[in-house]
N, CA, C and O atoms as a GROMACS GRO file, in nm:
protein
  296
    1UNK      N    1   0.945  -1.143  -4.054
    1UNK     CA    2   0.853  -1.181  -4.159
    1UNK      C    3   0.735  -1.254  -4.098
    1UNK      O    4   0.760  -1.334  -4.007
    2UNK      N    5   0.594  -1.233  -4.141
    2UNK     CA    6   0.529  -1.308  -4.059
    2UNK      C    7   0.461  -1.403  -4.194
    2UNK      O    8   0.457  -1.380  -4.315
    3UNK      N    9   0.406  -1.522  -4.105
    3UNK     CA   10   0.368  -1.632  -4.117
    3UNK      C   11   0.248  -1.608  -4.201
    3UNK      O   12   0.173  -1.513  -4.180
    4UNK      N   13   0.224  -1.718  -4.322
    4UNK     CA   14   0.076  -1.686  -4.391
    4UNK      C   15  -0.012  -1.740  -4.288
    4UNK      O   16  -0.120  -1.697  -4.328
    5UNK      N   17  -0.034  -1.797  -4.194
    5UNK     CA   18  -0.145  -1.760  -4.118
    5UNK      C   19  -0.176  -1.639  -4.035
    5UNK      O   20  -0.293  -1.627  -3.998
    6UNK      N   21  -0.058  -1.516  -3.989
    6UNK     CA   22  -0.106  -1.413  -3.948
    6UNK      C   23  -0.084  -1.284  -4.077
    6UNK      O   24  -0.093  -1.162  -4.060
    7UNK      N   25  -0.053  -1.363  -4.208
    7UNK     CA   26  -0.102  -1.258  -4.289
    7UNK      C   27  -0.276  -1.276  -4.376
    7UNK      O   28  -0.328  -1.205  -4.462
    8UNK      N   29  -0.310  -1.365  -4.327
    8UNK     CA   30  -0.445  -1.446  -4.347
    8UNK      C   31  -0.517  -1.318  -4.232
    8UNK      O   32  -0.557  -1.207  -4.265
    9UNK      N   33  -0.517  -1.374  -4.108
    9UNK     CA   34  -0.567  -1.308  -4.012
    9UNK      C   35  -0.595  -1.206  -4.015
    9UNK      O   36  -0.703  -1.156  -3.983
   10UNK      N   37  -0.455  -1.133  -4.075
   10UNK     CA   38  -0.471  -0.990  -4.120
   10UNK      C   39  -0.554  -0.920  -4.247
   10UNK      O   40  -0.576  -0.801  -4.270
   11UNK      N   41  -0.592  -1.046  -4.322
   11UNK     CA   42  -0.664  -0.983  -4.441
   11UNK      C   43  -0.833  -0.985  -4.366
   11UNK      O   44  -0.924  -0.907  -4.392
   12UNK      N   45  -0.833  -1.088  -4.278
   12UNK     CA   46  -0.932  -1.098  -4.230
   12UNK      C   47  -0.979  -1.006  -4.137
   12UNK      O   48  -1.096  -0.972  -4.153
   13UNK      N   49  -0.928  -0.965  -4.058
   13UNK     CA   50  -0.940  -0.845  -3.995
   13UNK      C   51  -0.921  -0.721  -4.059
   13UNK      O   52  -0.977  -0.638  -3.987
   14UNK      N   53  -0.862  -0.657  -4.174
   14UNK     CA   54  -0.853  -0.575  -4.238
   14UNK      C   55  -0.972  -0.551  -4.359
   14UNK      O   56  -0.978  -0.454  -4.435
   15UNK      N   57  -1.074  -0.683  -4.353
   15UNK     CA   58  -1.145  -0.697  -4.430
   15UNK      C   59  -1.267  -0.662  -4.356
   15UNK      O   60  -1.360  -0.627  -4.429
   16UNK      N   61  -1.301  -0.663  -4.176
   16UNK     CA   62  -1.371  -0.678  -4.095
   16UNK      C   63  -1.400  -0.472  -4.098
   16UNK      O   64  -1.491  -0.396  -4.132
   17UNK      N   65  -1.243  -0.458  -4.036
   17UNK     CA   66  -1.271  -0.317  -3.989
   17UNK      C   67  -1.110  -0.217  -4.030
   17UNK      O   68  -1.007  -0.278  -4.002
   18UNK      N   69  -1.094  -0.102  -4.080
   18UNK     CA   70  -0.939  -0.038  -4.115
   18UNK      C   71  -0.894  -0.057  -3.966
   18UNK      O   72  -0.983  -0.058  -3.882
   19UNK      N   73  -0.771  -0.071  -3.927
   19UNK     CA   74  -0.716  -0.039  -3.858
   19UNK      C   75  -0.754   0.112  -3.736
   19UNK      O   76  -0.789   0.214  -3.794
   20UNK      N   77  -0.750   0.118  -3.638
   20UNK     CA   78  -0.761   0.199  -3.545
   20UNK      C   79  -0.650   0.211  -3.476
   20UNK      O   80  -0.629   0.118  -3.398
   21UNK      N   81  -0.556   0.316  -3.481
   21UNK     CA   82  -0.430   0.348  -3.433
   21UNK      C   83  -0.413   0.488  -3.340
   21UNK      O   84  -0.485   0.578  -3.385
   22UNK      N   85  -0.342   0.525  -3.233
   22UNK     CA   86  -0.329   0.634  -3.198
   22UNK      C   87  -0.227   0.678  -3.224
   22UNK      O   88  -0.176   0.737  -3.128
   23UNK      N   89  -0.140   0.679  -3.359
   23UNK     CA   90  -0.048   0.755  -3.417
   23UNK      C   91   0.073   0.665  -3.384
   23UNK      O   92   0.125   0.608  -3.480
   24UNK      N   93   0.110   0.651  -3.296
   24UNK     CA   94   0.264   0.614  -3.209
   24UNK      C   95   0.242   0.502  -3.205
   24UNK      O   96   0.345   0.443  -3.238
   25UNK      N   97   0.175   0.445  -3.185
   25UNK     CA   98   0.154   0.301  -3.167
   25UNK      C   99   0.094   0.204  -3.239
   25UNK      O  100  -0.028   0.212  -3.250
   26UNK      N  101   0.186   0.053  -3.327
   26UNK     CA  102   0.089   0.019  -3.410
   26UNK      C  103   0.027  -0.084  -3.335
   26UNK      O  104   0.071  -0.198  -3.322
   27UNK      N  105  -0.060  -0.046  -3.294
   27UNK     CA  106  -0.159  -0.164  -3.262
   27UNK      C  107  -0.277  -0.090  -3.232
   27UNK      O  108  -0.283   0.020  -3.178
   28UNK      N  109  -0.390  -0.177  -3.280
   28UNK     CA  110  -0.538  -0.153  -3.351
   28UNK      C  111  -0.591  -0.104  -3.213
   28UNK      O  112  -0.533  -0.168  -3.125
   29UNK      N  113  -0.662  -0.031  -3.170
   29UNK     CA  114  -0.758   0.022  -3.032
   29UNK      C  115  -0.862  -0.118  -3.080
   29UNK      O  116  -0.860  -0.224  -3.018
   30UNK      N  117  -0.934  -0.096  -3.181
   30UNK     CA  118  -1.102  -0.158  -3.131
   30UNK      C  119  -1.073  -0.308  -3.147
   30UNK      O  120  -1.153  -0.384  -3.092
   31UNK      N  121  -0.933  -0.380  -3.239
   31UNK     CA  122  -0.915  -0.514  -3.192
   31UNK      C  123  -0.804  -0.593  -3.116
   31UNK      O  124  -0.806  -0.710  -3.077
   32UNK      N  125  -0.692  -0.483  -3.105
   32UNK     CA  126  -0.574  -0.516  -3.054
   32UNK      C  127  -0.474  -0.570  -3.108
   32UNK      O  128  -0.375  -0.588  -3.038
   33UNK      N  129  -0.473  -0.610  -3.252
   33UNK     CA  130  -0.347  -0.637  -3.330
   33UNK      C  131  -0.267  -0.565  -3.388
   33UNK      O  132  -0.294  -0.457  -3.439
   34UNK      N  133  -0.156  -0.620  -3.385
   34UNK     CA  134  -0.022  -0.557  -3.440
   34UNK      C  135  -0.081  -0.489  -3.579
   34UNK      O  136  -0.163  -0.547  -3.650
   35UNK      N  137  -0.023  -0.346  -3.611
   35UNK     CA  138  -0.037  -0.308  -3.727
   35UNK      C  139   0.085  -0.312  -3.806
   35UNK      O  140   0.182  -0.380  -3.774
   36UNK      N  141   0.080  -0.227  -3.922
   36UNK     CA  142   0.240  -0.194  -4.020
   36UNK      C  143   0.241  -0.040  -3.982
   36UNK      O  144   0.348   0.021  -3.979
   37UNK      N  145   0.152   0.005  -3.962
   37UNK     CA  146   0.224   0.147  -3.869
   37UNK      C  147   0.052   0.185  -3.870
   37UNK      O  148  -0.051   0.118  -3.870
   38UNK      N  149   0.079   0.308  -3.869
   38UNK     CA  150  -0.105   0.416  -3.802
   38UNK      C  151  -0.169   0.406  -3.889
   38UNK      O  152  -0.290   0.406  -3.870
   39UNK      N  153  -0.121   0.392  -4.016
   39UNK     CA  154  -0.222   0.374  -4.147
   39UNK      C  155  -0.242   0.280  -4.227
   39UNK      O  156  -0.298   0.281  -4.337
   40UNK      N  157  -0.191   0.188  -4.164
   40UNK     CA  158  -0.119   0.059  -4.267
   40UNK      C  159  -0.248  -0.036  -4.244
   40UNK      O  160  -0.364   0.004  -4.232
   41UNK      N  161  -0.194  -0.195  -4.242
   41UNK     CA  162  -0.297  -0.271  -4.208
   41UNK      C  163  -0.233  -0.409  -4.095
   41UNK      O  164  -0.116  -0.431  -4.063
   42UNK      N  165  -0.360  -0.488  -4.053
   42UNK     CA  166  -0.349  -0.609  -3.953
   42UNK      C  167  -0.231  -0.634  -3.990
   42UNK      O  168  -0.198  -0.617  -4.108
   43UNK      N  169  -0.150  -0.677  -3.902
   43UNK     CA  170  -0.060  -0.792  -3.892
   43UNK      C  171  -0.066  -0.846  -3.819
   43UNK      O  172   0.032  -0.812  -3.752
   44UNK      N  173  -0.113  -0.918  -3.769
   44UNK     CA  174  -0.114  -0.986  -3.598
   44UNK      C  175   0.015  -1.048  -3.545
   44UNK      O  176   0.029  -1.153  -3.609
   45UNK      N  177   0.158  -1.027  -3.427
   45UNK     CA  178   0.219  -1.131  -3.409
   45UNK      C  179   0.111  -1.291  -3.376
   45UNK      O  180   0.001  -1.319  -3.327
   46UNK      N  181   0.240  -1.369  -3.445
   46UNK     CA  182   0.227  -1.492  -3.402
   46UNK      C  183   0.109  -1.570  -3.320
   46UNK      O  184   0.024  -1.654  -3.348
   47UNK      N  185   0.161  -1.472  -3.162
   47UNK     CA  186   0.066  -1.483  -3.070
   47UNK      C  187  -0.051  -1.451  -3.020
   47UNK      O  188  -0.099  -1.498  -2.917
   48UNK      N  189  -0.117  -1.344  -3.112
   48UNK     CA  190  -0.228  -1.272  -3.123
   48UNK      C  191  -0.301  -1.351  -3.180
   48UNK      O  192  -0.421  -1.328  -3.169
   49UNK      N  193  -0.265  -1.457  -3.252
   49UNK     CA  194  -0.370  -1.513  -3.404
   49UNK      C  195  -0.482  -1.583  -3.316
   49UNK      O  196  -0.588  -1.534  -3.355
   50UNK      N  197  -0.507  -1.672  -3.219
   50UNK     CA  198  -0.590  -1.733  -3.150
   50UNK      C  199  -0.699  -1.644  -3.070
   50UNK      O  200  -0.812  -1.674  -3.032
   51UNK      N  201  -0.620  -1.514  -3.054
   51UNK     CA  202  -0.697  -1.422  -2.934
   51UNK      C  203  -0.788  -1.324  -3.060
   51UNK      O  204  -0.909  -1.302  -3.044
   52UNK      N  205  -0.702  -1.264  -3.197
   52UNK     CA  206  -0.784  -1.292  -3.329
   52UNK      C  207  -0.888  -1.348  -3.352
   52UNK      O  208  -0.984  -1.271  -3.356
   53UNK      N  209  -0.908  -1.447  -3.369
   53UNK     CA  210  -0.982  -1.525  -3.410
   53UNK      C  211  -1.118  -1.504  -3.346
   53UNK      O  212  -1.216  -1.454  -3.402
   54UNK      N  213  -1.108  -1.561  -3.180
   54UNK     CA  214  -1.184  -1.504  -3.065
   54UNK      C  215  -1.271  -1.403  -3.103
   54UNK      O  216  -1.392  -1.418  -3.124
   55UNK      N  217  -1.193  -1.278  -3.112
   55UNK     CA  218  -1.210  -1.120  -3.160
   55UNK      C  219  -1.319  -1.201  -3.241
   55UNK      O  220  -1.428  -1.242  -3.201
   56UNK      N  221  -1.246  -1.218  -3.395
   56UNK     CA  222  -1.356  -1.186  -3.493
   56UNK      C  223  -1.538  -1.282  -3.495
   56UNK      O  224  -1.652  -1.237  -3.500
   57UNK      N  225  -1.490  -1.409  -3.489
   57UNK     CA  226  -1.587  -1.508  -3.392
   57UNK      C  227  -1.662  -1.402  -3.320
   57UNK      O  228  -1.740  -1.342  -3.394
   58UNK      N  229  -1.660  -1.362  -3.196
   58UNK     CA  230  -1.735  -1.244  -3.116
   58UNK      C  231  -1.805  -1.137  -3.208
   58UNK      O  232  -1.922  -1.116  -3.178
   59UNK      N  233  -1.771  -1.088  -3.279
   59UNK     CA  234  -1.780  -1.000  -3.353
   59UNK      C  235  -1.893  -1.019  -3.435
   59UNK      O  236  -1.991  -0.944  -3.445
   60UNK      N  237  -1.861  -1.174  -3.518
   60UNK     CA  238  -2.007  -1.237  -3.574
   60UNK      C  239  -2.130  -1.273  -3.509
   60UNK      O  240  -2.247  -1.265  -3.546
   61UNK      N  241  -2.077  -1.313  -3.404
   61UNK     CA  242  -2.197  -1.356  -3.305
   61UNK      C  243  -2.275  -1.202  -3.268
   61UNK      O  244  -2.397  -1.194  -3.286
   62UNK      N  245  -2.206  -1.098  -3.221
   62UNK     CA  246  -2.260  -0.950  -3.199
   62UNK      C  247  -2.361  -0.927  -3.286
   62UNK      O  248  -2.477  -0.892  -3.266
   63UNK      N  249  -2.268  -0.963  -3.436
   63UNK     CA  250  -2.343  -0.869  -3.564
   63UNK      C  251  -2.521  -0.974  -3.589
   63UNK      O  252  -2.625  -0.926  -3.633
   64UNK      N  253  -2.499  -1.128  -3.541
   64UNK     CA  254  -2.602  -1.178  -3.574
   64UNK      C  255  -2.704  -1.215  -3.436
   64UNK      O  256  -2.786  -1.306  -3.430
   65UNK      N  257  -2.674  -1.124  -3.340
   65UNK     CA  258  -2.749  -1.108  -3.242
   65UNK      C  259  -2.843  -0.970  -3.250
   65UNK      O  260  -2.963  -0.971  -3.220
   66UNK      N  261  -2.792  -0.885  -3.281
   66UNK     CA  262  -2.827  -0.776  -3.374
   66UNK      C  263  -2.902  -0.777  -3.478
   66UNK      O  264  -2.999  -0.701  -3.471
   67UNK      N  265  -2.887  -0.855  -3.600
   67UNK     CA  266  -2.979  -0.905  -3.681
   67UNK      C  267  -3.085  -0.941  -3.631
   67UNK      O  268  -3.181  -0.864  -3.634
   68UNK      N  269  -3.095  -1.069  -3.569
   68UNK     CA  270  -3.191  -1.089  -3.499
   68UNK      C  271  -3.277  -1.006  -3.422
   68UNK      O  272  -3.391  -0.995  -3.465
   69UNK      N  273  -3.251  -0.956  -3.335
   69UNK     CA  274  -3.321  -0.842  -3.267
   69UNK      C  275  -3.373  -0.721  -3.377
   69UNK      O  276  -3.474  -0.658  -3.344
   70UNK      N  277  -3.346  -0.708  -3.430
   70UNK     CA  278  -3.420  -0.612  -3.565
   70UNK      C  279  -3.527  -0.685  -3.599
   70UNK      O  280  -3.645  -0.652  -3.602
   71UNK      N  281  -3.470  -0.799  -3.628
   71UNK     CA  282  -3.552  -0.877  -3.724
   71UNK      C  283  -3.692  -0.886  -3.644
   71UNK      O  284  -3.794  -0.863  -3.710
   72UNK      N  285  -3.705  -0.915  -3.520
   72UNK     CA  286  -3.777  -0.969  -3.445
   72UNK      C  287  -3.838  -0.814  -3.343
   72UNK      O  288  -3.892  -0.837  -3.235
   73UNK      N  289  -3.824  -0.686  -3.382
   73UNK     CA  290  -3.886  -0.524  -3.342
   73UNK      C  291  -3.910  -0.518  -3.439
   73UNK      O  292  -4.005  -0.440  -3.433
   74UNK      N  293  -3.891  -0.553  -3.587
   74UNK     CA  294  -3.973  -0.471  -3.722
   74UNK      C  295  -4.095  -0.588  -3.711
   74UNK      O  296  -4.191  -0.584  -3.788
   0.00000   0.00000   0.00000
């Protein structure tokens, strides 16, 4: 059973991007967390939740480095 902080994580990441699976394996390609199978959604173990976080953090910083740079060529 996992913990409401890695079912948090998981809404949060499931809210970010669907899951990316190669069939056999549940765990995400583009963030690396545990899934509920190839189609399902985030679950992160336990130990993923910090390296999570990281992930999504990075992710914001990407998306508003990006912004910026648009912002600043239009």
């Amino acid at each position: 059973m996992a913990s409401p902080q890695a079912l948090q994580m998981g809404f949060r990441l499931d809210g970010h991007h669907a899951p990316e699976t190669n069939g056999r394996m549940s765990v995400c390609r583009r963030c690396g967390a545990q899934t509920d199978g190839p189609n399902g959604l985030h679950i992160p173990d336990e130990r993923q939740l910090e390296r999570a976080l990281r992930w999504l953090d990075a992710q914001s910083l990407s998306s508003g480095i990006d912004r910026a740079k648009s912002r600043f060529n239009n």
